[in-house]
N, CA, C and O atoms as a DFTB+ gen file, in Angstrom:
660 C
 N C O
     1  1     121.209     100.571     120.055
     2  2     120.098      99.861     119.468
     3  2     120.370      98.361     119.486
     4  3     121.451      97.901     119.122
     5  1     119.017      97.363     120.068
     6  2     119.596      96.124     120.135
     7  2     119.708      95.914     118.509
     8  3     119.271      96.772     117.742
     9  1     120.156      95.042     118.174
    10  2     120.668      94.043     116.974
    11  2     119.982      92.994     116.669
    12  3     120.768      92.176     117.149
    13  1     118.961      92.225     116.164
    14  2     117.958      90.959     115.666
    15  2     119.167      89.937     115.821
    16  3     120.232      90.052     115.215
    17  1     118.867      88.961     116.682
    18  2     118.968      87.739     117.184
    19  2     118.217      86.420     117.936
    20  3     117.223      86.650     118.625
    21  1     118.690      85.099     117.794
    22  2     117.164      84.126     118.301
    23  2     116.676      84.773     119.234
    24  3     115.609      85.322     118.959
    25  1     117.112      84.932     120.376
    26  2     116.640      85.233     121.396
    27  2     116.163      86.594     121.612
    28  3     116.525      86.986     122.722
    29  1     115.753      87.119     121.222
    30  2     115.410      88.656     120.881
    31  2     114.031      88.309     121.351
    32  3     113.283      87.376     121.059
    33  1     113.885      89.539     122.332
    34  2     111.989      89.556     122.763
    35  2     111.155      90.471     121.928
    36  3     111.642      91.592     121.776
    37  1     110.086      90.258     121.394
    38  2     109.677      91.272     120.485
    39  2     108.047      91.485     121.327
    40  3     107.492      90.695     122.091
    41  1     107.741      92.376     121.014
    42  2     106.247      92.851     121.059
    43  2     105.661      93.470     119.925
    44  3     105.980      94.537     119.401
    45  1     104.631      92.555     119.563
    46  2     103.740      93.088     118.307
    47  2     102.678      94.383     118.324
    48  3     101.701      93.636     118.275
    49  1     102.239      95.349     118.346
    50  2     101.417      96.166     118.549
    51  2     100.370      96.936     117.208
    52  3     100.672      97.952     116.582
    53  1      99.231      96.183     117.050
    54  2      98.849      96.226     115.761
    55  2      97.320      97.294     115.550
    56  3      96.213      96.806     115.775
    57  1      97.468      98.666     115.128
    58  2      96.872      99.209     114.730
    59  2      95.387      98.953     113.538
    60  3      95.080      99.435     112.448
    61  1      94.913      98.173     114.258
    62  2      93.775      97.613     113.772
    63  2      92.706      98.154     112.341
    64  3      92.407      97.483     111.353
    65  1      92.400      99.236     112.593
    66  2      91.694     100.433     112.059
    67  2      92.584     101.004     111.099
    68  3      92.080     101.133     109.983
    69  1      93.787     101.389     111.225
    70  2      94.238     102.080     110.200
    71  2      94.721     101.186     109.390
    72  3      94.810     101.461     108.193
    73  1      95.217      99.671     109.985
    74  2      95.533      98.601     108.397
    75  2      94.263      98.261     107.774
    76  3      94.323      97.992     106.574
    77  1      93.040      98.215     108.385
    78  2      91.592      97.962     107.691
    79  2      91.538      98.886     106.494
    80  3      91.599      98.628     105.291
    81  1      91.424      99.896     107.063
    82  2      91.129     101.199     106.125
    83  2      91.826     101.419     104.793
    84  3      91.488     101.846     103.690
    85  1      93.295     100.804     105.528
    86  2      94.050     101.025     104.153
    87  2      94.131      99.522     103.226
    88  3      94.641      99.722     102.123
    89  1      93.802      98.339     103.424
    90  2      93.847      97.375     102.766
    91  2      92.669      97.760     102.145
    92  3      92.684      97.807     100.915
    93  1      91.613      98.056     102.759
    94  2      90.405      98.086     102.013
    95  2      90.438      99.127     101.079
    96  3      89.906      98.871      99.998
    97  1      90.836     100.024     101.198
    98  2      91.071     101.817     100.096
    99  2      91.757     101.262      99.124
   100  3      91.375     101.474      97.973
   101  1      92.965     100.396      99.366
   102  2      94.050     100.192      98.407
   103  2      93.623      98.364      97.338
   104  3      94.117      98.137      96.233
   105  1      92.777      97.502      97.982
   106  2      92.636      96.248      97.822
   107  2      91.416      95.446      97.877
   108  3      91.284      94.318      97.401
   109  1      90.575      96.100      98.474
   110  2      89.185      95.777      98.456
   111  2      89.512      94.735      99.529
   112  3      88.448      94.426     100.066
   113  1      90.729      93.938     100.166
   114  2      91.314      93.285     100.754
   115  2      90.964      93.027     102.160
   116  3      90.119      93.866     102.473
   117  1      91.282      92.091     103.352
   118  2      91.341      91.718     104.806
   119  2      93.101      91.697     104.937
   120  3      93.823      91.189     104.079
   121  1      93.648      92.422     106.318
   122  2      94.650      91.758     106.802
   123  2      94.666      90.511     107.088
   124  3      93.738      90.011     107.723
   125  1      95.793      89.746     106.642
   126  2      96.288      88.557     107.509
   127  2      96.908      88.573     108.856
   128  3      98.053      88.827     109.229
   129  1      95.864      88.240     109.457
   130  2      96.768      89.196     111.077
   131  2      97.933      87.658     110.879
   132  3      99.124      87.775     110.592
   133  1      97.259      86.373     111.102
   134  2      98.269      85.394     111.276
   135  2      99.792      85.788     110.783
   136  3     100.845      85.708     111.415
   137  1      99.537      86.266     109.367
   138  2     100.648      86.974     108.539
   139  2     101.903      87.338     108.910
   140  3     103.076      86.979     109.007
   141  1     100.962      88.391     109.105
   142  2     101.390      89.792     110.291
   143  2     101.898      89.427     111.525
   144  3     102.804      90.199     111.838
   145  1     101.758      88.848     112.088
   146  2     102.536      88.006     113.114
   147  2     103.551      87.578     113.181
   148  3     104.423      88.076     113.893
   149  1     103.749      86.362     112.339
   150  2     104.409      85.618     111.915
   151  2     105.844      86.196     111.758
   152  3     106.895      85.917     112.335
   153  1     105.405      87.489     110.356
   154  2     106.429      88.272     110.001
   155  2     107.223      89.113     110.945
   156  3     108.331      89.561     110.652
   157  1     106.725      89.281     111.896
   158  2     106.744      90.643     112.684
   159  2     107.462      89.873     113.766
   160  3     108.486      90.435     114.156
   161  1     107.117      88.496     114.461
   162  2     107.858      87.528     115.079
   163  2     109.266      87.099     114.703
   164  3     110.315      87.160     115.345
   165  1     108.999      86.648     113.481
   166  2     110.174      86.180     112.466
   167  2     111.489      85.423     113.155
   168  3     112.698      85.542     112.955
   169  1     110.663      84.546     114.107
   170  2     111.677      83.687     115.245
   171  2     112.062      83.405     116.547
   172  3     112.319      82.451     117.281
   173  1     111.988      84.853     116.540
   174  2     112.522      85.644     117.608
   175  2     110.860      85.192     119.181
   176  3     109.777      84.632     119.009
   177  1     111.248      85.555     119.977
   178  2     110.811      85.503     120.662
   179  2     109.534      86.027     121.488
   180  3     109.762      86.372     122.647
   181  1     108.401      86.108     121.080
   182  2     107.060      87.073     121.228
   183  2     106.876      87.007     123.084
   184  3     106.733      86.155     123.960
   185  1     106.981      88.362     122.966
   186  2     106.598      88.763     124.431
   187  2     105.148      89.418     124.783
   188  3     104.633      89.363     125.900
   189  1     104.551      90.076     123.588
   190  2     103.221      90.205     123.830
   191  2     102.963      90.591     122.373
   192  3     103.835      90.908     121.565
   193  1     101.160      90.496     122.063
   194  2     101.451      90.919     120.583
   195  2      99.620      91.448     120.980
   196  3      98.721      90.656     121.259
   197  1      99.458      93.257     120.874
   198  2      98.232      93.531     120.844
   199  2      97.873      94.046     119.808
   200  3      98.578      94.778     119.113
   201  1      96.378      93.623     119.513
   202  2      95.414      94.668     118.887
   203  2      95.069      95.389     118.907
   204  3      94.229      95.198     119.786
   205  1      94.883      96.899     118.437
   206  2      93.743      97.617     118.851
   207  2      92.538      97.837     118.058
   208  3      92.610      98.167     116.874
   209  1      91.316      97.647     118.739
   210  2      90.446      97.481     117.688
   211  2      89.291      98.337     118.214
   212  3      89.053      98.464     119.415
   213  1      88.590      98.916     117.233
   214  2      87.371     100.011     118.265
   215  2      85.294      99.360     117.618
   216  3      84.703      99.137     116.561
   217  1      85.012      99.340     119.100
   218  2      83.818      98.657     118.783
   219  2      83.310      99.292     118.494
   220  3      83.338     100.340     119.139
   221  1      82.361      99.204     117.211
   222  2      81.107      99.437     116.230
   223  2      79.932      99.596     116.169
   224  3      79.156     100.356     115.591
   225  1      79.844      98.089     117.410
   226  2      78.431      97.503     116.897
   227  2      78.254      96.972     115.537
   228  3      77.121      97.028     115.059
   229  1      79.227      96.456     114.833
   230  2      79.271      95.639     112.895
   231  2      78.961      94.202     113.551
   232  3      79.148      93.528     114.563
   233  1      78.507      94.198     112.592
   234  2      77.725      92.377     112.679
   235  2      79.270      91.514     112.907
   236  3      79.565      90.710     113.792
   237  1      80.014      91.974     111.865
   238  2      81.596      90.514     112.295
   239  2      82.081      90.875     113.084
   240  3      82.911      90.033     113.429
   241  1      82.117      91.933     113.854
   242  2      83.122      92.481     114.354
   243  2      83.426      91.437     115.861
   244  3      84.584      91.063     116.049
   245  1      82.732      91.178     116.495
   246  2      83.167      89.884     117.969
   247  2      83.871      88.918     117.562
   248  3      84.699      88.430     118.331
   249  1      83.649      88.234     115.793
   250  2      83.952      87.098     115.550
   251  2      85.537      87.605     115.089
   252  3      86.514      86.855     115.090
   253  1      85.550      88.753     114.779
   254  2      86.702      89.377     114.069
   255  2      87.681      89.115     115.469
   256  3      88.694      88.424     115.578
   257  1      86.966      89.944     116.480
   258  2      87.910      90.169     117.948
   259  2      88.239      88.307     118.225
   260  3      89.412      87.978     118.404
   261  1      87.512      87.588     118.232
   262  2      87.622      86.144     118.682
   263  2      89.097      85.508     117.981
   264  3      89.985      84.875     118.551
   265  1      88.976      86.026     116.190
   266  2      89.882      85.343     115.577
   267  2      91.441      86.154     116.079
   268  3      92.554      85.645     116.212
   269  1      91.092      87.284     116.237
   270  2      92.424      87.415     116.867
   271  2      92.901      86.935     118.275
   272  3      94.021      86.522     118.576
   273  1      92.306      87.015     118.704
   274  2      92.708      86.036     120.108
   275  2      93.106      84.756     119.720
   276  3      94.230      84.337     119.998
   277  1      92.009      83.873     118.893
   278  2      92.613      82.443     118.636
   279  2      94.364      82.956     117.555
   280  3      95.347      82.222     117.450
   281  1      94.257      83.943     117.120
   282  2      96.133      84.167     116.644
   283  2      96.660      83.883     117.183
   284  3      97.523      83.038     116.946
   285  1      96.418      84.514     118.409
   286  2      98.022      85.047     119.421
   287  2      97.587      86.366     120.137
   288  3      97.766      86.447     121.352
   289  1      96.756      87.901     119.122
   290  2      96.603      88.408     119.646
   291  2      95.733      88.945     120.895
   292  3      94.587      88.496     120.941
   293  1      96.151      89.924     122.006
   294  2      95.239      90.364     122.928
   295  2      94.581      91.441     122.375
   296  3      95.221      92.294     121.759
   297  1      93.368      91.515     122.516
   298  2      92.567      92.641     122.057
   299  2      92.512      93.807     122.678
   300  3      92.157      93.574     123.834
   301  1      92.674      94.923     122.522
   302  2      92.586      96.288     123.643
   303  2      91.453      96.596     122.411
   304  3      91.524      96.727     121.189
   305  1      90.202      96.643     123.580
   306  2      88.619      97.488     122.441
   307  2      88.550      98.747     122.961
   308  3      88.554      99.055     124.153
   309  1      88.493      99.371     122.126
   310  2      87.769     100.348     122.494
   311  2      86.173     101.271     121.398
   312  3      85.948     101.450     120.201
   313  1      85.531     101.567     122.565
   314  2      83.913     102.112     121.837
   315  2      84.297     103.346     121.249
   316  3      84.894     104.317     121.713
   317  1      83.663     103.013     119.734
   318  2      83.802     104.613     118.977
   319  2      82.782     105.384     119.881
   320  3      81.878     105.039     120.641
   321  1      83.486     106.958     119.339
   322  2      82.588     107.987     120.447
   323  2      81.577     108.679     118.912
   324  3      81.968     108.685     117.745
   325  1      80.886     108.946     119.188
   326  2      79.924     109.962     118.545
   327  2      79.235     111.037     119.028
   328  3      78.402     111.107     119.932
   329  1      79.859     112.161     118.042
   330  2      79.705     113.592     118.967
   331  2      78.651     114.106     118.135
   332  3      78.356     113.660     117.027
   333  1      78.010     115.218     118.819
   334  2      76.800     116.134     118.517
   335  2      76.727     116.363     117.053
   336  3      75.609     116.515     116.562
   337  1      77.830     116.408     116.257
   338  2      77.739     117.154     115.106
   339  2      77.621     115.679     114.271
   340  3      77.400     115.933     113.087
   341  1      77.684     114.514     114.467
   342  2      77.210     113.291     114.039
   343  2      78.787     112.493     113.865
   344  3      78.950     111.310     113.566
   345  1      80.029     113.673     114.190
   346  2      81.609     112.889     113.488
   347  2      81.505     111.812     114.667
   348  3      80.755     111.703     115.638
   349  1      82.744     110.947     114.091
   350  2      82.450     109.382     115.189
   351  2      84.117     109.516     114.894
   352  3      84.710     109.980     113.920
   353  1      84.562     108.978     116.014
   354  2      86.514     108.923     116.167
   355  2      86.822     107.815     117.077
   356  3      85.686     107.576     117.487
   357  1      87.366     107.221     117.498
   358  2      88.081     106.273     118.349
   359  2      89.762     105.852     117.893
   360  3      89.995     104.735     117.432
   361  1      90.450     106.493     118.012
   362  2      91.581     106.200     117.693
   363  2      92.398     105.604     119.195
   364  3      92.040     105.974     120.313
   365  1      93.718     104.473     118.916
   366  2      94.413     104.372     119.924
   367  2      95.756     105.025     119.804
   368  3      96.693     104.250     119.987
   369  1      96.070     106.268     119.540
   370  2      97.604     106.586     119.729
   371  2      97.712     106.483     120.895
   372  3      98.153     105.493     121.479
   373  1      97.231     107.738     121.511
   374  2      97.615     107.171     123.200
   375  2      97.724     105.938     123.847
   376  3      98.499     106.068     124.795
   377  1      97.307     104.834     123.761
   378  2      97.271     103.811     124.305
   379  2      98.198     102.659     123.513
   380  3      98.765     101.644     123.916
   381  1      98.108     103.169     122.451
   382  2      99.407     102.321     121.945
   383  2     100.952     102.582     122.065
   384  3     101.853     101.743     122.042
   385  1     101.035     103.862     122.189
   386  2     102.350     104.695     122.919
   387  2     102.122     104.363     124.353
   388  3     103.214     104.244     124.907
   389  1     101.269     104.197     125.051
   390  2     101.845     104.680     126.544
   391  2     101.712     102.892     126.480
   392  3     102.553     102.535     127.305
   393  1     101.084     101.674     125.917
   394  2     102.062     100.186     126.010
   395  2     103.043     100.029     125.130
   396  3     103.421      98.859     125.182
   397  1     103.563     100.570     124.443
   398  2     104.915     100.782     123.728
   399  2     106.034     100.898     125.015
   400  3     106.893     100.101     125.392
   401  1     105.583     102.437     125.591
   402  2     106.540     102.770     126.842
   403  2     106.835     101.687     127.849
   404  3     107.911     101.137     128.083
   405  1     105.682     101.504     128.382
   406  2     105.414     100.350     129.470
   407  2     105.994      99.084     129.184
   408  3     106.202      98.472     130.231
   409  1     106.412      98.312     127.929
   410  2     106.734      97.310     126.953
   411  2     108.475      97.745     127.103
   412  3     109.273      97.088     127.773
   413  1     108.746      98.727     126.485
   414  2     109.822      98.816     126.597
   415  2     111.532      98.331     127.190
   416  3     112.633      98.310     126.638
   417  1     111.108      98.033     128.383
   418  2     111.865      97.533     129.481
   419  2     112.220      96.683     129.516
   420  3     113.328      96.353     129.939
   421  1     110.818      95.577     128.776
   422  2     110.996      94.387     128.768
   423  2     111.079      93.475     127.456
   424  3     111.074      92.263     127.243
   425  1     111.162      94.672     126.655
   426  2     111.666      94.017     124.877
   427  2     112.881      94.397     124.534
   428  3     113.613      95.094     125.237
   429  1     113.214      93.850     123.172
   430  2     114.570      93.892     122.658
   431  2     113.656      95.396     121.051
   432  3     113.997      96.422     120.462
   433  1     112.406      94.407     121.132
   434  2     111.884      95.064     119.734
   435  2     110.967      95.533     119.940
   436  3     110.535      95.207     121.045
   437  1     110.225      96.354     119.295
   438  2     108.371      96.589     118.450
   439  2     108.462      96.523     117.449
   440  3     109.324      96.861     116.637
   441  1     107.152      95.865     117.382
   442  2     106.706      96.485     115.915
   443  2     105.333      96.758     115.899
   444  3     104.459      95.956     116.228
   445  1     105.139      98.060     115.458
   446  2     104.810      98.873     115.480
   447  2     103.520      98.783     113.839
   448  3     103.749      99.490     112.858
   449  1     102.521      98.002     113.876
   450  2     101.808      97.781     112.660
   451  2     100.635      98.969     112.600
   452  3      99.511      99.186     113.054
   453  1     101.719      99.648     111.669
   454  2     100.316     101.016     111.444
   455  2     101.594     102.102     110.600
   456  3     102.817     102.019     110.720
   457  1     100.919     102.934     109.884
   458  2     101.050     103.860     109.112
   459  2     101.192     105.272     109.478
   460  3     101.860     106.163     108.953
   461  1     100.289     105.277     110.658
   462  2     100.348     106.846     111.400
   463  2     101.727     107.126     111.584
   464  3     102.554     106.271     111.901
   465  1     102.097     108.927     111.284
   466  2     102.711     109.400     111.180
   467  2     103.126     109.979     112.883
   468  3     104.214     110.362     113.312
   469  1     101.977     109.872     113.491
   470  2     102.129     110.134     115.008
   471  2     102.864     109.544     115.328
   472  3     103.484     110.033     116.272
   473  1     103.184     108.625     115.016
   474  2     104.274     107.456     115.911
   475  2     105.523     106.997     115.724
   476  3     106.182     105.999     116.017
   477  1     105.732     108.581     114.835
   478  2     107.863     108.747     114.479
   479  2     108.684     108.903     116.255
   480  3     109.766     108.626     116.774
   481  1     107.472     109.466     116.626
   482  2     108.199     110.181     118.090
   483  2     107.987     109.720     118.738
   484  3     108.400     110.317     119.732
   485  1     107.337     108.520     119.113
   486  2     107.530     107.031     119.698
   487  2     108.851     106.205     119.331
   488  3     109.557     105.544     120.092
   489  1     109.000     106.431     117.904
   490  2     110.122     105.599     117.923
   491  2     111.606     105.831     117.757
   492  3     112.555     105.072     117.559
   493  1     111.438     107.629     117.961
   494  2     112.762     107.754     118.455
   495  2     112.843     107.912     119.568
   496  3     113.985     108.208     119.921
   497  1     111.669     107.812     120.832
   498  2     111.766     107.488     122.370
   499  2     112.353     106.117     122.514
   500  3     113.287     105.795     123.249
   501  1     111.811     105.523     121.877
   502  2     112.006     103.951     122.148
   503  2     113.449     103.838     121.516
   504  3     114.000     103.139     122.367
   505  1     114.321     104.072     120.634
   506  2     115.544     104.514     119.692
   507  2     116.574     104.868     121.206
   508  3     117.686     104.385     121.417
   509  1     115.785     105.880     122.156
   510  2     116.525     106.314     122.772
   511  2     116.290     105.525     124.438
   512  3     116.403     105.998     125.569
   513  1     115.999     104.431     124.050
   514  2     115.622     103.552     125.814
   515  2     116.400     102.481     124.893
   516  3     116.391     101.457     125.577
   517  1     116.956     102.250     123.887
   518  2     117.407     101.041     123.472
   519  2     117.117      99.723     122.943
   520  3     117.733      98.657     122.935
   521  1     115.529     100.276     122.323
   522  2     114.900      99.333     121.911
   523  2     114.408      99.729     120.754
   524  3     113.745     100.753     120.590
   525  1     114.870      98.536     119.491
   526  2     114.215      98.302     117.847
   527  2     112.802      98.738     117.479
   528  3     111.765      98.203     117.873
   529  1     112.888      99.580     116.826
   530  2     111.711      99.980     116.071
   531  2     111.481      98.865     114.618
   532  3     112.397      98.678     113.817
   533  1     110.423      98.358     114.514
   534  2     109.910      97.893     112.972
   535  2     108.511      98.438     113.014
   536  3     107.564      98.532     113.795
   537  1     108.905      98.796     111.598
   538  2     107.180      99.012     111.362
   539  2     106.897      98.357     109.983
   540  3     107.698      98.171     109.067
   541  1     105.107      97.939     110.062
   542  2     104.702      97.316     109.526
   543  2     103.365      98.150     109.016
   544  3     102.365      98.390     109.692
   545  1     103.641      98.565     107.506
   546  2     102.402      99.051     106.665
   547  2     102.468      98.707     105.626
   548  3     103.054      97.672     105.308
   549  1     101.636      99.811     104.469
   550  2     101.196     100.113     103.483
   551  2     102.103     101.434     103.193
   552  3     101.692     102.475     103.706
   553  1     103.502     101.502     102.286
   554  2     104.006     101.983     102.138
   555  2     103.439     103.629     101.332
   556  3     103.939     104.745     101.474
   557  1     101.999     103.120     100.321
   558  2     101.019     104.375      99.840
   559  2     100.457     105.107     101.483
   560  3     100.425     106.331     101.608
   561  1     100.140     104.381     102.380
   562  2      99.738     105.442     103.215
   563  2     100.631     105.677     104.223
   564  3     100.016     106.096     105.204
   565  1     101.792     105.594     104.419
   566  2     102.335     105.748     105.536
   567  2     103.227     107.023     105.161
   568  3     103.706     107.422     104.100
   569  1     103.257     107.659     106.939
   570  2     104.100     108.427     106.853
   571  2     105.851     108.839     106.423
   572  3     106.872     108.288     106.833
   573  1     105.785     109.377     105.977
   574  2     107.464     109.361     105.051
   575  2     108.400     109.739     106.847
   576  3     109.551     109.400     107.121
   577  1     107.586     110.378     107.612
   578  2     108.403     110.501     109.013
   579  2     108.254     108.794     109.897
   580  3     109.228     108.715     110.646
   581  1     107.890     108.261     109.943
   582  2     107.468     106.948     110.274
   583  2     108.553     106.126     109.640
   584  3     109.153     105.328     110.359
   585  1     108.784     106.205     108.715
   586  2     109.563     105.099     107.752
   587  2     110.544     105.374     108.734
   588  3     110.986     104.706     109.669
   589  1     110.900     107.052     108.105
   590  2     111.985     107.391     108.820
   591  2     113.107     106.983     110.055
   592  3     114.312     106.749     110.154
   593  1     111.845     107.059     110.962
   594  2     112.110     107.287     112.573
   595  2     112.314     105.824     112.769
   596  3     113.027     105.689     113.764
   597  1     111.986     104.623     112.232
   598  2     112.371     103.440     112.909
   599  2     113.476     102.959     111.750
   600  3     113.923     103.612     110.807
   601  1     113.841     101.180     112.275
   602  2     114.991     100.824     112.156
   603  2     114.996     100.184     111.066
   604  3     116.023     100.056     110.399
   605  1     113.835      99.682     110.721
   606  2     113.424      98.742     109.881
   607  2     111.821      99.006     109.384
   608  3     111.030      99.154     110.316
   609  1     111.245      99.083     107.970
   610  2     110.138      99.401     107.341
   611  2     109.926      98.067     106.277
   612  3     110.720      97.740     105.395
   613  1     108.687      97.424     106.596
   614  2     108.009      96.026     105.867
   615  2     107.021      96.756     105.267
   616  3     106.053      97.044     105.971
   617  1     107.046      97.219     103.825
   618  2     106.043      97.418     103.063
   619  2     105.000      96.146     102.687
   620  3     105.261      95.456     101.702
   621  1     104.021      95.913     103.362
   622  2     102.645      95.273     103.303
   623  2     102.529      94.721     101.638
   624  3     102.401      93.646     101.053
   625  1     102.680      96.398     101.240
   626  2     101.693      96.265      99.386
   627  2     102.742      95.442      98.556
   628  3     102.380      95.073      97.439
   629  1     104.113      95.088      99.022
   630  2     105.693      94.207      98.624
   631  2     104.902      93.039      98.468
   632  3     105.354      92.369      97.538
   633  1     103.838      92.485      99.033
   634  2     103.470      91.305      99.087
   635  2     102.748      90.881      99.793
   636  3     103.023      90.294     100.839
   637  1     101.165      91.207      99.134
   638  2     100.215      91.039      99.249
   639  2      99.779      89.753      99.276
   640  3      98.688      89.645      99.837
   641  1     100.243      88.744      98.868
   642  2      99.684      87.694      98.637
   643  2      99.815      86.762     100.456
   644  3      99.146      85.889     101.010
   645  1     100.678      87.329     100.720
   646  2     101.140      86.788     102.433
   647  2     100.417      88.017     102.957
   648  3     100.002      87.686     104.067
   649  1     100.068      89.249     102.713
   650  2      99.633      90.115     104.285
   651  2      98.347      90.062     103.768
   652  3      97.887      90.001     104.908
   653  1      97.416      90.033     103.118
   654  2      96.102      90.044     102.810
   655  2      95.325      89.129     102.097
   656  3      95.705      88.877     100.954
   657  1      93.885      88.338     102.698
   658  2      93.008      87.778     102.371
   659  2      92.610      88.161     101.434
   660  3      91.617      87.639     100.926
């Protein structure tokens, strides 16, 4: 496992939807993506830092995608689907695991901003290619296998006053 140093390449990968959901359930709150960055950077060297975010059609939502770009971050959109029975889903595990993988090679770190429990077994793939797991949540919703599986866990709700508007 690499070791945190200046020169350390990191990649940010930020689960858009599931920190919404949970700032808002837990805070009535907005992420600070700048924040979130920042923290998740913490010196070291940013090699890519994405969003994932799933389009709506919500009135803020372009200006939302804009402000993350003016961050730092790249946006990966994707369109919610809506099926016959009226449920609506758009999730990115897949796509945030398979640029995790792809990332890999060329980082020292991730971090990994999201709560899903899906993504313990991402990070003992990545554990086992030689590259740092951090993750970045909401310690009420996150998976107790998640904490687990990476190297390092930034509870969000520790300090609210820096991760949320």
């Amino acid at each position: 496992m690499t070791e945190i140093h200046p020169n350390q390449r990191v990649a940010v990968l930020a689960d858009s939807q599931n920190l919404y959901h949970t700032a808002q359930s837990l805070y009535t709150r907005n992420i600070d993506y700048a924040s979130l960055l920042e923290s998740a950077v913490d010196g070291r060297k940013l090699t890519r830092a994405l969003a994932y975010v799933v389009k709506a059609d919500a009135p803020e939502e372009e200006s939302f995608f804009d402000a993350l770009v003016d961050i730092g971050f790249e946006t990966q959109i994707k369109e919610i689907k809506t099926f016959q029975d009226g449920s609506k889903k758009a999730d990115w595990d897949v796509g945030m695991s398979l640029d995790a993988v792809s990332l890999a090679p060329h980082v020292d770190t991730v971090a990994l901003c999201t709560g899903d429990g899906d993504f313990a077994r991402l990070c003992r793939y990545l554990e086992h290619e030689g590259v740092r797991v951090e993750v970045y949540s909401f310690r009420e919703s996150t998976a107790d296998e998640l904490v687990e599986a990476a190297h390092d866990f930034t509870n969000l709700s520790d300090d609210t006053d820096q991760f949320l508007l």
